[in-house]
C-alpha positions, -999 to 999 in steps of 0.1 A, spaced: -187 -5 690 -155 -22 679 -135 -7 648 -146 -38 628 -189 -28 639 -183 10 633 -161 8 599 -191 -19 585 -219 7 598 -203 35 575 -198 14 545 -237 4 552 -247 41 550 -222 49 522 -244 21 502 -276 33 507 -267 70 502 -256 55 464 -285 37 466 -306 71 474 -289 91 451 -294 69 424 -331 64 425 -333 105 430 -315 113 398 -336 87 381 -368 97 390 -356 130 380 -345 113 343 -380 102 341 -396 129 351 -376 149 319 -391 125 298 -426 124 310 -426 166 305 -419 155 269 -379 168 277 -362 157 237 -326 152 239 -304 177 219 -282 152 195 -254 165 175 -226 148 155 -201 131 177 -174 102 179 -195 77 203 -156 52 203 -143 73 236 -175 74 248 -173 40 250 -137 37 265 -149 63 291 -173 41 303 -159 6 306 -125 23 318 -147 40 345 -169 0 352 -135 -16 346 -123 5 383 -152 -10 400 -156 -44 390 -134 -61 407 -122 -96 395 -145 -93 370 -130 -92 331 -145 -63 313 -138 -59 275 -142 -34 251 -142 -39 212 -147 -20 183 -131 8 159 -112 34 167 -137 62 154 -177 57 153 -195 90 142 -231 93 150 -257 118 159 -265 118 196 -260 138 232 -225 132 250 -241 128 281 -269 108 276 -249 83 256 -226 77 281 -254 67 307 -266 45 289 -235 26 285 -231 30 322 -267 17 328 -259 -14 303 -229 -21 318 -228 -14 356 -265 -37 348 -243 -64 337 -219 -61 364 -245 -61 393 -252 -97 378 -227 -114 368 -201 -133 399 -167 -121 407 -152 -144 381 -173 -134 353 -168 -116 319 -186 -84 305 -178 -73 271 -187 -40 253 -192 -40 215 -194 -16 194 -199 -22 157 -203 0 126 -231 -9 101 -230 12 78 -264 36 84 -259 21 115 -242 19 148 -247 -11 170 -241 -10 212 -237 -47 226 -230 -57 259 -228 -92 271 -222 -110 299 -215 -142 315 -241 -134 347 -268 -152 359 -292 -141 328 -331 -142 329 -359 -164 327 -380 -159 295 -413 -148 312 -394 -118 326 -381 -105 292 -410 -86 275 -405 -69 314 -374 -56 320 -376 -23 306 -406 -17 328 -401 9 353 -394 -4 388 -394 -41 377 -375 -61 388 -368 -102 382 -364 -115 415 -351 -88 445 -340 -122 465 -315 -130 434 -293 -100 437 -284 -67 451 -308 -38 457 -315 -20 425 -341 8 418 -354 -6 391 -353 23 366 -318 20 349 -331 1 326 -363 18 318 -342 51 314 -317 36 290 -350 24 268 -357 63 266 -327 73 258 -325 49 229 -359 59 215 -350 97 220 -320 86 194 -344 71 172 -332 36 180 -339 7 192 -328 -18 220 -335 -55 228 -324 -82 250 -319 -121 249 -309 -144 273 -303 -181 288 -304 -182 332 -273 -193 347 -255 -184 311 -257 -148 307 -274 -118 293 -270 -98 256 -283 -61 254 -284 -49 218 -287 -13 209 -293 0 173 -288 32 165 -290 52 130 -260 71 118 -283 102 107 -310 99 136 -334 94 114 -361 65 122 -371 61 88 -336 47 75 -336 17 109 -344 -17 95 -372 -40 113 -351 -55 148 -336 -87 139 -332 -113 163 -300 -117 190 -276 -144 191 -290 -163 225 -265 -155 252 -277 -137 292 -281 -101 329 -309 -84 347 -333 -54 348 -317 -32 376 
């Protein structure tokens, strides 16, 4: 085996050892929520959050522009943690589909009783008939189109938004891109969250 074969074998096995981990600590996500697990939400700044997140997507995505916008300080109830996997599901999501040369942008908007989470992207979006899908577990659009993906991520961020008493949604164009929206209430309190409005047309995947 020549240095070339060997070093390609081990970046092959590092892959699939991501890959494995992955789906294992997703599975286990679910399984937390399935058992009826409730996240424990306290008041927090959700703005380095955020920053966390893209700055830690912004190391691994290549030539790939990611942005971030948004105030300097966003107070909400929530959990750390669980917060800041779903901005990682959202945006490594976009990431996986959008080309080298693309954009990804992180928003984050205060509304008043509100908080809004919206990533964008300039990937290869999604077909209509796969929308009112993609936050099915282990769905996924079209294998063939992209890399490997469990087929969770998605699925888990949707819990972790309703376990915040929010709400997420999606729109998108194929070929153009994909927009996630996330609304959350500033109190946690489902009562005070207005009827989902819909998303400026825009495009990335369920992964």
């Amino acid at each position: 085996m020549t240095a070339a074969d060997r070093q390609e074998a081990l970046d092959h096995i590092h892959r699939e050892a991501e890959r494995m981990s992955r789906l294992v600590s997703n599975l286990l996500t679910l399984a937390r929520a399935d058992s009826g697990f409730a996240l424990k939400r306290e008041p927090l700044d959700l703005a380095p959050i955020a920053q966390d997140v893209a700055s830690q997507v912004r190391s691994l995505a290549g030539e790939r522009e990611v942005t971030t916008e948004g105030p300097e300080s966003v107070a909400v109830m929530g959990d750390a943690d669980a917060l800041h996997q779903l901005l990682l599901i959202l945006l490594e999501n976009a990431m996986r589909y959008t080309p080298p040369d693309g954009r990804i942008a992180l928003r984050i908007e205060d509304a008043g009783h509100e908080v809004a989470i919206v990533v964008s992207d300039t990937g290869i979006g999604i077909a209509p008939e796969h929308l009112p899908h993609v936050f099915e577990r282990f769905y996924r659009v079209d294998p063939a189109r992209g890399p490997e993906g469990t087929g969770l991520g998605l699925s888990i961020a949707e819990w972790i938004v309703e376990q915040h008493s929010g709400r997420i949604a999606v729109t998108s164009q194929p070929g153009q891109g994909s927009t996630f929206e996330v609304r959350l209430p500033r109190n946690g309190s489902q009562a005070e969250l207005p009827a989902p409005q819909a998303l400026p047309a825009s495009g990335a995947d369920s992964g």
